[in-house]
VMD Tcl script that builds the backbone (N, CA, C; Angstrom):
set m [mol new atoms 240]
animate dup $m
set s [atomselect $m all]
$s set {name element resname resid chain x y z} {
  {N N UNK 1 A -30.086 -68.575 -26.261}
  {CA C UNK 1 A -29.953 -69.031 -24.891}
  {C C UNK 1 A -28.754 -68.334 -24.247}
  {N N UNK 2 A -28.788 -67.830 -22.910}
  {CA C UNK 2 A -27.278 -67.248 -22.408}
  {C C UNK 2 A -26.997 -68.336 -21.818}
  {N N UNK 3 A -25.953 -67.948 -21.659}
  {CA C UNK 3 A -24.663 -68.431 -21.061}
  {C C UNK 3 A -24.477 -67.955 -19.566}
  {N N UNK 4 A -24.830 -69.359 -18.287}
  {CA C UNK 4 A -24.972 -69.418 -17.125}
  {C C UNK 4 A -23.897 -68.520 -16.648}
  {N N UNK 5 A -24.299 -67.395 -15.654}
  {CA C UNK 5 A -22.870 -66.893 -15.041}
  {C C UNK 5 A -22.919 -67.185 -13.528}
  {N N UNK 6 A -21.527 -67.707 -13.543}
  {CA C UNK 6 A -20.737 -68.312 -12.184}
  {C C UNK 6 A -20.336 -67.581 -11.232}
  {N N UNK 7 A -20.469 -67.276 -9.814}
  {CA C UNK 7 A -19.687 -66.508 -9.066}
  {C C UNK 7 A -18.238 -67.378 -8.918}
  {N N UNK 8 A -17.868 -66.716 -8.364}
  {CA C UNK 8 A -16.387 -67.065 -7.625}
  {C C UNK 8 A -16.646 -68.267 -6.759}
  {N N UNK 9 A -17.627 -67.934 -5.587}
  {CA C UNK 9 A -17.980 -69.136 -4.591}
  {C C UNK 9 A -18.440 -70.317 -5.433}
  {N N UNK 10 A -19.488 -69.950 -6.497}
  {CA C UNK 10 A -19.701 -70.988 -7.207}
  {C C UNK 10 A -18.625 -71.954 -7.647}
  {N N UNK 11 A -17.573 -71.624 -7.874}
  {CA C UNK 11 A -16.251 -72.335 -8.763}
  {C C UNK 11 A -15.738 -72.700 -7.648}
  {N N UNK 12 A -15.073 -72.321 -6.409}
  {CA C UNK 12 A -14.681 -72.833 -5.217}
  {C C UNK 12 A -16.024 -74.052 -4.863}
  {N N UNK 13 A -17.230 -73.740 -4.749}
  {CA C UNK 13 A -18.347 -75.622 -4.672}
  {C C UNK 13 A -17.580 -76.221 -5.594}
  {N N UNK 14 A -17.905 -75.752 -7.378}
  {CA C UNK 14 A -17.019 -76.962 -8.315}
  {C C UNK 14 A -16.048 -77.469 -8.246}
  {N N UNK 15 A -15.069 -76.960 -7.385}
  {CA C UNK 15 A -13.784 -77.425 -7.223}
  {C C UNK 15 A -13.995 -78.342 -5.810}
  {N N UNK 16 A -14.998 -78.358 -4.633}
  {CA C UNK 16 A -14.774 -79.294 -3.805}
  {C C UNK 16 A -14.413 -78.512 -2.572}
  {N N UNK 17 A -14.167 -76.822 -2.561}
  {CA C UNK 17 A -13.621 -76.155 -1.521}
  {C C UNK 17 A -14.754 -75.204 -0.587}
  {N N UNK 18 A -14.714 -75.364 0.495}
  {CA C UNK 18 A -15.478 -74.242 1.031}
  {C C UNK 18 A -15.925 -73.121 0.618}
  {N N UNK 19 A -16.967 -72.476 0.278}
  {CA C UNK 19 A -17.746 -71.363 -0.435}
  {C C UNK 19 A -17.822 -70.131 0.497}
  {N N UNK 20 A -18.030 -70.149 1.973}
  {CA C UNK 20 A -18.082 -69.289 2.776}
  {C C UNK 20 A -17.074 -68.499 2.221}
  {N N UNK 21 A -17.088 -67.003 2.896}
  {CA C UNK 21 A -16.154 -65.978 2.444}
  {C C UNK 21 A -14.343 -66.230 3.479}
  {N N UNK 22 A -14.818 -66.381 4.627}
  {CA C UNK 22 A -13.791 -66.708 5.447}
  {C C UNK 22 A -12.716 -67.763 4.714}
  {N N UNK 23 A -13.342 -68.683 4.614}
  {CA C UNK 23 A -12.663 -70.276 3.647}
  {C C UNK 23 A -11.861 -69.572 2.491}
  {N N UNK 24 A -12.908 -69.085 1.459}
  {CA C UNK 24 A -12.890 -68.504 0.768}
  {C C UNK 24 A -10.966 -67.661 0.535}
  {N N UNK 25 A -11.315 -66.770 1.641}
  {CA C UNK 25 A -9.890 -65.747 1.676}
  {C C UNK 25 A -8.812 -66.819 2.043}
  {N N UNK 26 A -9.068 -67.383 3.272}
  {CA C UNK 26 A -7.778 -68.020 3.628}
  {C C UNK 26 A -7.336 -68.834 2.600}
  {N N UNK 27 A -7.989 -69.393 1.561}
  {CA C UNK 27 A -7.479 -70.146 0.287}
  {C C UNK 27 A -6.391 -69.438 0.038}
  {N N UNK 28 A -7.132 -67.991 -0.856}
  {CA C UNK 28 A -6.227 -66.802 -1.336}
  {C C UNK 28 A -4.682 -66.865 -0.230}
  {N N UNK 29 A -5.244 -66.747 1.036}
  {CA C UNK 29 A -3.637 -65.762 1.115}
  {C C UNK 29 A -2.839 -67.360 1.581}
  {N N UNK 30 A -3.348 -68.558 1.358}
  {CA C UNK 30 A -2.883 -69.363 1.803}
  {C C UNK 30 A -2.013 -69.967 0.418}
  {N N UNK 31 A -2.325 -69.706 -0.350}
  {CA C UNK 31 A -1.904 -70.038 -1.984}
  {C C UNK 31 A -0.764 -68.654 -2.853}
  {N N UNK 32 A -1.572 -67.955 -2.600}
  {CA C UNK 32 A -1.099 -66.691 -2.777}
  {C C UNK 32 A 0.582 -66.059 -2.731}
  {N N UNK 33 A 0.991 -65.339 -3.012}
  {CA C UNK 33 A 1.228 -65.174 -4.772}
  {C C UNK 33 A 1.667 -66.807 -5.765}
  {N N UNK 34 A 0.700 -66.835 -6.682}
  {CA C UNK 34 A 1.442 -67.760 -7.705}
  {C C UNK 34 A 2.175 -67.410 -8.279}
  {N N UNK 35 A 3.571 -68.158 -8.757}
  {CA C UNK 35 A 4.724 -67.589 -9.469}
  {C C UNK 35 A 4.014 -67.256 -11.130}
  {N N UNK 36 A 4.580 -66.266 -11.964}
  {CA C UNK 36 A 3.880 -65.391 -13.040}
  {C C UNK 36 A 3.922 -67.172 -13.878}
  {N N UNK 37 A 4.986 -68.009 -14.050}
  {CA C UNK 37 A 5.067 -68.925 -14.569}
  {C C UNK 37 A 4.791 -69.975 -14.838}
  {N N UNK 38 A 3.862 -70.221 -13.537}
  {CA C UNK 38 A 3.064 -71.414 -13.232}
  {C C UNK 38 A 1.938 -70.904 -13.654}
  {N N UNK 39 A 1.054 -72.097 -14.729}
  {CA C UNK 39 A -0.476 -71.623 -14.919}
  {C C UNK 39 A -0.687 -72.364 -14.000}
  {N N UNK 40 A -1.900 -71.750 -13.785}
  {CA C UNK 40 A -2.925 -71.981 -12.583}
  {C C UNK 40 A -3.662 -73.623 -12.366}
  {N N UNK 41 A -3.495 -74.198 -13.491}
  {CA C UNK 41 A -4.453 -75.218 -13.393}
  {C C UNK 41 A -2.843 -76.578 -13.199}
  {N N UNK 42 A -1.285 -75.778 -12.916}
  {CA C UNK 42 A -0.721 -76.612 -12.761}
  {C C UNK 42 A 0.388 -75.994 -11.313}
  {N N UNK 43 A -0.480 -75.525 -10.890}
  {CA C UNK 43 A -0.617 -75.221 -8.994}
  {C C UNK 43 A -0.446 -76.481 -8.487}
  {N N UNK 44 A 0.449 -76.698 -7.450}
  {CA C UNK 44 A 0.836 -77.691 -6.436}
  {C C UNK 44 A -0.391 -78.592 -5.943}
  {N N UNK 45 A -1.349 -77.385 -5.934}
  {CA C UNK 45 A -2.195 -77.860 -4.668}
  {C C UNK 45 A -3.674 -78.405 -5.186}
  {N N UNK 46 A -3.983 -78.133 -6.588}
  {CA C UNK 46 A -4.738 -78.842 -7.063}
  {C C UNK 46 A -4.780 -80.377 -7.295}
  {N N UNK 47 A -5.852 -81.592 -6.949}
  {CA C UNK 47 A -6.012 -82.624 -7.318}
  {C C UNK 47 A -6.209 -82.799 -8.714}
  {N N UNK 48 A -5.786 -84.239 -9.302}
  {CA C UNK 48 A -5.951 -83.875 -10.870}
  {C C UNK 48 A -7.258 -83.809 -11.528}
  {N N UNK 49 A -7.883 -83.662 -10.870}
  {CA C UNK 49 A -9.794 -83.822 -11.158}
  {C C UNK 49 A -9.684 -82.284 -11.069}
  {N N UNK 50 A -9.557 -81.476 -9.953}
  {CA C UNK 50 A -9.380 -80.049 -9.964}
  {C C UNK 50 A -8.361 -79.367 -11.190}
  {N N UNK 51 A -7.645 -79.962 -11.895}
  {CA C UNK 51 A -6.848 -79.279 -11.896}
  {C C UNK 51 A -7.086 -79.612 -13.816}
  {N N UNK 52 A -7.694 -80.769 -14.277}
  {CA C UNK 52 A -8.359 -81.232 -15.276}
  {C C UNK 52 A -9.744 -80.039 -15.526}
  {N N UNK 53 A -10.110 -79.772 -14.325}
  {CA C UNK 53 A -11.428 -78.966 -14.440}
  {C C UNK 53 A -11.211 -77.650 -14.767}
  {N N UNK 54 A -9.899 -76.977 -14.123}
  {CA C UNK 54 A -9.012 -75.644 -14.705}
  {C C UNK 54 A -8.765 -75.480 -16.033}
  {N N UNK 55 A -8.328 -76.839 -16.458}
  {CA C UNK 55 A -7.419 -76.380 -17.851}
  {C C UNK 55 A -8.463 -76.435 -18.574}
  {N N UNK 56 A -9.464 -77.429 -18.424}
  {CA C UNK 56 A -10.833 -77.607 -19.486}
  {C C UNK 56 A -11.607 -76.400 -19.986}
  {N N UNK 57 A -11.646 -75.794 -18.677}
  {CA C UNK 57 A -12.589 -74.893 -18.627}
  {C C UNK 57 A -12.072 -73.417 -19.109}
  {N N UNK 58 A -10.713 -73.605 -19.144}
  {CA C UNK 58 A -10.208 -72.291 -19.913}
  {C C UNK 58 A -10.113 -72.599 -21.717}
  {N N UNK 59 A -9.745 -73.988 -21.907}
  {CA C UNK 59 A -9.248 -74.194 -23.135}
  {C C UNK 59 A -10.757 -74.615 -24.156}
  {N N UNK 60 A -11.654 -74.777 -23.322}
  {CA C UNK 60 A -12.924 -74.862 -24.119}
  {C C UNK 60 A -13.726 -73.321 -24.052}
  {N N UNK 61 A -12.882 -72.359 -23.404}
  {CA C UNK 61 A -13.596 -71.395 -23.121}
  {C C UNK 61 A -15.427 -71.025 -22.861}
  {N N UNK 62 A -15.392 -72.426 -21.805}
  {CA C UNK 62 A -16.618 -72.425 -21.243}
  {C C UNK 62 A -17.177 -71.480 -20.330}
  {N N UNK 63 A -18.495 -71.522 -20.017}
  {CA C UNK 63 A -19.076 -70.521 -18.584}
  {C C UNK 63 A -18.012 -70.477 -17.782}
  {N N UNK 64 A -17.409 -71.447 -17.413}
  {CA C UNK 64 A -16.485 -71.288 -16.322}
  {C C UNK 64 A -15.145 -70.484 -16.217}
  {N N UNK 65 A -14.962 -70.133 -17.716}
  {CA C UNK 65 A -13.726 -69.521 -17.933}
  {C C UNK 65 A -13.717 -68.130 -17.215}
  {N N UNK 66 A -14.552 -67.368 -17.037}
  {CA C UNK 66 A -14.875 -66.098 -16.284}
  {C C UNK 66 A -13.880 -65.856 -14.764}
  {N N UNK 67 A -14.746 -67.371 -14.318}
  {CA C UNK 67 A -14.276 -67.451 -12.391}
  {C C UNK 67 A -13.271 -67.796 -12.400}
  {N N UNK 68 A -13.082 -68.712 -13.511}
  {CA C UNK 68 A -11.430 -69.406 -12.820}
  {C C UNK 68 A -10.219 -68.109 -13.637}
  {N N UNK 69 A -10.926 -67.149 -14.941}
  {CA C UNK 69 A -9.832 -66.597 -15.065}
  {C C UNK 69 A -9.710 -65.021 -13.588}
  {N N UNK 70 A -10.662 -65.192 -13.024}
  {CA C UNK 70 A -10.897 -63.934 -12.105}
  {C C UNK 70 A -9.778 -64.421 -10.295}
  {N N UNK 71 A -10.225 -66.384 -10.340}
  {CA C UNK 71 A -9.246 -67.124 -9.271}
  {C C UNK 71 A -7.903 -66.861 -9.618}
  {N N UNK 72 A -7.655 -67.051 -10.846}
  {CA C UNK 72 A -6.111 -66.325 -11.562}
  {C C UNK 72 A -4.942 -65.054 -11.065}
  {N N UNK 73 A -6.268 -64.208 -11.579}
  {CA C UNK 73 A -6.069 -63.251 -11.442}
  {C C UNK 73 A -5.731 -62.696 -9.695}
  {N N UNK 74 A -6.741 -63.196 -9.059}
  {CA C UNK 74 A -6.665 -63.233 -7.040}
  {C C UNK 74 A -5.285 -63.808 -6.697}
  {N N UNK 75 A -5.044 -64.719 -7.274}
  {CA C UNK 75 A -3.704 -65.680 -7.143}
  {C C UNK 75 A -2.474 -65.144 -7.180}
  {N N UNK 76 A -2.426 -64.293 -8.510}
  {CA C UNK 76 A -1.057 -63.807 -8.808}
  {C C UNK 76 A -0.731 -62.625 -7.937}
  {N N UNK 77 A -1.411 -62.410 -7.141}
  {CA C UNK 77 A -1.048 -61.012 -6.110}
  {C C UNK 77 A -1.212 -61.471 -4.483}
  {N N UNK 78 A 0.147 -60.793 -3.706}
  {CA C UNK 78 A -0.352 -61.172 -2.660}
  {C C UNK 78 A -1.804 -60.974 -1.699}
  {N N UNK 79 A -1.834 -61.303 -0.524}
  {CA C UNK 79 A -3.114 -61.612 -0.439}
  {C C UNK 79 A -2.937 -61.045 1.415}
  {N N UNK 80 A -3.838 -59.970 1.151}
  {CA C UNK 80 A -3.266 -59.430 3.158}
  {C C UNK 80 A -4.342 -60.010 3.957}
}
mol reanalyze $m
mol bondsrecalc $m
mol representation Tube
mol addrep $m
């Protein structure tokens, strides 16, 4: 059986956030740069349901680990 693959927008629905591309960016440059030190799933701005759904999904290295390590990755750089 494979293993479902997630877009990006997909993980922004799971998380509860606007999927459009517009929404989408302004997240980025609205969040944008995360300090190298802060993991991601312990960001300010996550609820703890969001932010339970981050750490899960990296530490079970589920389908989801892909998008949220790719949201990571968008995060740690600024965002024009």
């Amino acid at each position: 059986m494979e293993a479902p693959f997630h877009r990006l927008s997909d993980l922004f629905a799971q998380l509860g956030l606007p999927t459009d591309e517009a929404s989408m960016r302004a997240f980025l440059a609205r969040h944008a740069p995360l300090a190298p030190e802060v993991a991601l799933a312990d960001a300010p701005w996550w609820t703890p349901a969001q932010a339970r759904f981050l750490r899960e999904a990296l530490c079970q290295d589920a389908d989801w680990a892909e998008p949220v390590e790719q949201l990571d990755a968008l995060l740690r750089v600024p965002q024009a």
